[in-house]
C-alpha positions in Angstrom: -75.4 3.5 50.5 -77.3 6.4 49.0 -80.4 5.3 51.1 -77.8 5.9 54.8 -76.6 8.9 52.8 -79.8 10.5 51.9 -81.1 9.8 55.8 -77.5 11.2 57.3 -77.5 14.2 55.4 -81.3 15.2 56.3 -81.1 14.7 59.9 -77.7 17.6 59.9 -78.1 19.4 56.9 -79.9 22.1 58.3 -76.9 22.7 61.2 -74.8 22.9 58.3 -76.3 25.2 56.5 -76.5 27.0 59.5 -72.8 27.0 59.9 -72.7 27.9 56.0 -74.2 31.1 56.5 -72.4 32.4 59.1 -68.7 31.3 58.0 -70.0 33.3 54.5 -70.4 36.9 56.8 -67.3 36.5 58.9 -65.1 35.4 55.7 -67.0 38.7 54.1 -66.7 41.2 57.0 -64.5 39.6 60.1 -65.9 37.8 63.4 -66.6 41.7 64.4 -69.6 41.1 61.9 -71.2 39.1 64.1 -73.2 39.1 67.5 -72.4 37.3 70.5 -74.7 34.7 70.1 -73.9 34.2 66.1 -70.3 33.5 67.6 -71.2 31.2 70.4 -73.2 29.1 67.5 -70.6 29.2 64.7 -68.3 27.9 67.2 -70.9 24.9 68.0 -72.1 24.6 64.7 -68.5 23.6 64.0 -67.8 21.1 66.4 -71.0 19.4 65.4 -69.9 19.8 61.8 -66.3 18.0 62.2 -67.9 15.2 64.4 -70.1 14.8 61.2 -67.1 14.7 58.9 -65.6 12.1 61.3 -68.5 10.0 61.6 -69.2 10.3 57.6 -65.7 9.1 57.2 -65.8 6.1 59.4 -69.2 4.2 57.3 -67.8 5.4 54.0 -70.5 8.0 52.9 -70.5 9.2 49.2 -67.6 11.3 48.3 -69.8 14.1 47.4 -71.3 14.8 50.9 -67.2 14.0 52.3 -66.1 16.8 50.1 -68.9 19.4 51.0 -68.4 18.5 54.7 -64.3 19.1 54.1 -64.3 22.3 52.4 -67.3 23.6 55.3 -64.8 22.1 58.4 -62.0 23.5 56.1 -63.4 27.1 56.1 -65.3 27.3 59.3 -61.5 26.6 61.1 -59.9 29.6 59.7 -62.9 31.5 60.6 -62.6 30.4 64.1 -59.0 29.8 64.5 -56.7 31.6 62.5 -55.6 35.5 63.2 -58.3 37.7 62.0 -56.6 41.1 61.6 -57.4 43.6 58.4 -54.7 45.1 56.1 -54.6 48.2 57.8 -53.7 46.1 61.1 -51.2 44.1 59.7 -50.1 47.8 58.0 -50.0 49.8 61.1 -48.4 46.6 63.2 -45.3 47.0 60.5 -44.4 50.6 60.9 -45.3 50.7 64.7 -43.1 47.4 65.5 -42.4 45.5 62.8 -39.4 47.6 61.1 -38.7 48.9 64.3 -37.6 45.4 65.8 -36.0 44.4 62.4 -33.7 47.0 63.1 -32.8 46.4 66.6 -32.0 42.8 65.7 -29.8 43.8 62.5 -26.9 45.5 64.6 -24.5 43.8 62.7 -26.0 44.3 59.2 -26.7 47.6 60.0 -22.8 48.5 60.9 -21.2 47.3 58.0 -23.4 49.5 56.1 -22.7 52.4 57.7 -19.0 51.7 58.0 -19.2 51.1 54.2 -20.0 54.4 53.2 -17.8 55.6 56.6 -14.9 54.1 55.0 -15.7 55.4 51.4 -15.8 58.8 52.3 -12.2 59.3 54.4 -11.0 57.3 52.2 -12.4 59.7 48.8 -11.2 62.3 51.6 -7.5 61.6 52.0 -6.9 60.8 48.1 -8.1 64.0 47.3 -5.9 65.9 49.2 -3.1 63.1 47.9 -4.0 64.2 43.9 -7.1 66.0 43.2 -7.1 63.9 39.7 -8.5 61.1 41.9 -11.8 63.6 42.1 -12.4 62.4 37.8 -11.6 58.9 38.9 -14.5 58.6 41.3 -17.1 61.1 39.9 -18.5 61.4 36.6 -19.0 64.2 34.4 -22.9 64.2 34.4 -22.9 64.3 38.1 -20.6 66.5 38.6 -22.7 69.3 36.6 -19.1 72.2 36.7 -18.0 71.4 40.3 -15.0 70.1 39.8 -10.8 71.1 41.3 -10.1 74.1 39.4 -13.7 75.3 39.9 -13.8 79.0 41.0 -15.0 79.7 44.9 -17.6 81.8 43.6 -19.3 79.0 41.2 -18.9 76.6 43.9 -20.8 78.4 46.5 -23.7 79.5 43.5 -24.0 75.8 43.5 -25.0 75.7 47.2 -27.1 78.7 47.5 -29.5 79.0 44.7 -31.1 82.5 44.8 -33.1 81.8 41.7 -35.8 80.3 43.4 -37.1 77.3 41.3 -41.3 76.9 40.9 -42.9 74.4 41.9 -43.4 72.1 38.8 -40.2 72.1 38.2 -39.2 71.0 42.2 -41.9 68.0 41.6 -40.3 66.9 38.7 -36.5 67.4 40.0 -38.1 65.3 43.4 -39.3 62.5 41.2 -36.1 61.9 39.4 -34.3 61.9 42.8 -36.6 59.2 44.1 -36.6 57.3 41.4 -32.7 57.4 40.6 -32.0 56.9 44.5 -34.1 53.9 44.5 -32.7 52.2 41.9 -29.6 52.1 43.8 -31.1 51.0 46.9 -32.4 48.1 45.3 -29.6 47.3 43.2 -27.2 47.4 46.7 -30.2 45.5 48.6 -30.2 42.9 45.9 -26.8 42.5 45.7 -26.2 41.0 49.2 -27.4 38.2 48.5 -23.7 37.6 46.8 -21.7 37.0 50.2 -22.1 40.5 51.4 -19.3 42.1 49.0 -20.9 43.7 46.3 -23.8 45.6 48.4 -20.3 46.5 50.6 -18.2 47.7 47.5 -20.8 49.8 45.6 -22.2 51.5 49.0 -18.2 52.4 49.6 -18.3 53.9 46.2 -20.9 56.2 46.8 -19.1 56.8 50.0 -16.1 58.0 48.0 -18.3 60.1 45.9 -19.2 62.1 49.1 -15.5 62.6 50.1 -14.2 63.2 47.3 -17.1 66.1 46.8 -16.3 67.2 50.3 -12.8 67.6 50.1 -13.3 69.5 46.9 -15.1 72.4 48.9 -13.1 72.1 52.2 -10.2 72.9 49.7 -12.0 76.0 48.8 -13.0 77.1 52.0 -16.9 75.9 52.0 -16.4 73.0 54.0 -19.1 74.0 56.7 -21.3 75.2 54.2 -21.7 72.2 52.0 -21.9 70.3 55.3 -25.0 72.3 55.7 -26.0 71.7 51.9 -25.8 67.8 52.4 -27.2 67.6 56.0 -30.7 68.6 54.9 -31.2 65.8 52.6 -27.9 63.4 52.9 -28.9 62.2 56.5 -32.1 60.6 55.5 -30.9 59.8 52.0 -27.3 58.5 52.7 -28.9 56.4 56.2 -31.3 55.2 53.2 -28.5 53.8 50.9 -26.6 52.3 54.1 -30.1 50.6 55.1 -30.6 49.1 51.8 -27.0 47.6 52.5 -27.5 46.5 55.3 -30.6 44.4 54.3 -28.7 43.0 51.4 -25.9 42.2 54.3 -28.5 40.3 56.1 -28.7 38.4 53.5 -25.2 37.4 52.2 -24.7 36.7 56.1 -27.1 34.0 56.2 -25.7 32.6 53.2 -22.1 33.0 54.8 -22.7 31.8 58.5 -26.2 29.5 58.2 -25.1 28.8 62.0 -27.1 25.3 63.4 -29.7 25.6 60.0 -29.7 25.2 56.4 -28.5 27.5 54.2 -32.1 27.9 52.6 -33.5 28.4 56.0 -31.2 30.8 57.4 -31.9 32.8 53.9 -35.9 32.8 55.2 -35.5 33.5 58.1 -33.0 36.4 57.4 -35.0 37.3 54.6 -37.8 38.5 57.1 -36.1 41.4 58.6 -33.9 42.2 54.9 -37.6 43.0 53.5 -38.7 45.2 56.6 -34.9 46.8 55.9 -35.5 47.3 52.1 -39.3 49.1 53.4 -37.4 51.2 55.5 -35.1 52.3 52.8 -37.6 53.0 50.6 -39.2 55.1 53.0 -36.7 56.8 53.8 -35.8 57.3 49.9 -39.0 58.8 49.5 -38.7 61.3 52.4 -35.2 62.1 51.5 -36.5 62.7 47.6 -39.1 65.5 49.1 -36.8 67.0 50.7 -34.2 67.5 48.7 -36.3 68.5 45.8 -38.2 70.7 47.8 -36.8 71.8 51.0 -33.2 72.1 50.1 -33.7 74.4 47.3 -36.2 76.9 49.5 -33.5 77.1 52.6 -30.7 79.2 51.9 -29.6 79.1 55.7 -26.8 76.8 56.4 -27.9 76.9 59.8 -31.3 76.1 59.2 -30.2 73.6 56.3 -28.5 71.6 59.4 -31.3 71.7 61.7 -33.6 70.4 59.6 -31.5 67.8 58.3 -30.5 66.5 62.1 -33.9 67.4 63.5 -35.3 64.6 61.0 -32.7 62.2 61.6 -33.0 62.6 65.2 -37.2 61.8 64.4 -35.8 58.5 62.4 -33.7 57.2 65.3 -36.7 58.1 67.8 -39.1 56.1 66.3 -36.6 53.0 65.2 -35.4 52.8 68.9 -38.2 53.6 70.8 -41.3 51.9 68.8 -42.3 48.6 69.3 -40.8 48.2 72.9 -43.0 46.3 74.4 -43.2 42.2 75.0 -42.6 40.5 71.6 -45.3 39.1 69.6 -45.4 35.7 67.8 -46.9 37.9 64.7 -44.8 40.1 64.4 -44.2 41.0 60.8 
């Protein structure tokens, strides 16, 4: 045996060893790495290499040789076979139609968020004009920082138009605390979902009454338009953030509500797929929404410009999530 193994091995050790090398520099640097002819003799270097493994197999070699020839077959077929694409690829495939056809296909999960926070705010709306005491119900003291019914006009609009003009330390810092407190209820709404829909639902209709509530406070005092303004510049990426995060965790709780032809466990995979491009896009958007409202929002005094800037951006958003990624689908698409 070790006579037939000895004599096997040293007739087709050196095609192996061959194949050794050059399976090391694509694993190392990607089939660009090598030449045209390295390429055409990896590729038959590895045929001869499995027919080895199969003929070592059939007159029971040594298990030494059977595992070296495995774990060389094993390696040389991802080299050859399997997708070679770099981070960056697979980074730039994501953002350029990846998200962008996760969104698309999440019309559904995508409405009821948006009709959460719809919902939340005429409904914070109306019961504010009903009894303004509804205003303490829904917002808490810390948030509400002196804006409250009974406020004067003039505080109210001072909190709109800042003419003390903040430096920029102190934006950076006021940005981070956005981003990070606006993520954490993202991801507490995303994660939610998973819970038949209903709790990402109920708290993104909370912070919907939040907004009407706030709203209907300054329509009351005549500074309707101009807290529209206020809100736009930020609230459109940052509030479309808070309704994508629900709408991912809706993704979610909908698999586990109507699995359809499939398991529950594999309608959550597959769902989950497009719930985590969802969650990136919230994210993103959270972080976008953060620098400008730290920033942006406390430099424009102009309602008008406040509302161009806010729209402009969300018309940007909407361009790139309906446009991107148009063309024929792609088995690998993240």
């Amino acid at each position: 045996m070790m006579i037939r193994s000895s004599r096997f091995r040293a007739e087709r050790e050196a095609g192996w060893k061959k194949l050794e090398t050059l399976v090391t520099v694509a694993e190392a640097n990607g089939m660009s790495a090598l030449s045209y002819e390295q390429a055409q003799n990896l590729a038959s270097l590895y045929r001869q290499a499995v027919n080895s493994l199969s003929v070592a197999r059939s007159i029971s070699m040594d298990k030494a040789l059977l595992a070296y020839l495995d774990a060389l077959c094993a390696r040389a077929y991802l080299v050859v076979y399997a997708p070679q694409e770099s981070v960056r690829g697979a980074v730039v495939r994501l953002f350029t139609s990846g998200i962008p056809r996760a969104v698309r296909r999440s019309a559904l999960p995508l409405f009821i968020g948006f009709l959460a926070m719809v919902l939340g705010a005429v409904v914070g709306y109306l019961l504010y004009f009903q009894d303004p005491e509804w205003f303490f119900t829904f917002v808490p003291p810390s948030m509400s920082d002196g804006r409250a019914p009974g406020a004067s006009v003039e505080y109210l609009r001072s909190t709109l138009f800042d003419d003390d003009r903040q430096d920029g330390e102190s934006l950076g810092v006021f940005a981070s605390f956005l981003f990070s407190h606006n993520t954490r209820i993202a991801i507490f709404i995303f994660a939610l979902g998973i819970f038949a829909s209903l709790p990402s639902f109920i708290l993104t209709f909370y912070n919907g009454l939040l907004l009407g509530a706030f709203f209907a406070m300054f329509a009351e005092a005549g500074l309707g338009y101009e807290l529209f303004g206020w809100l736009s510049i930020h609230g459109v990426t940052e509030l479309s953030a808070i309704c994508v995060a629900c709408a991912g965790g809706a993704q979610l709780g909908l698999a586990v509500l109507l699995p359809g032809n499939t398991t529950r466990r594999e309608a959550l995979r597959l769902a989950g797929r497009d719930a985590v491009k969802l969650m990136i896009l919230a994210g993103l958007m959270l972080i976008a929404a953060a620098i400008i409202e730290g920033f942006f929002r406390q430099l424009v005094q102009s309602t008008e410009l406040r509302l161009f800037i806010g729209w402009g951006i969300g018309a940007l958003w909407l361009a790139w999530l309906m446009l991107a990624g148009r063309g024929p689908e792609i088995e690998r698409d993240l």
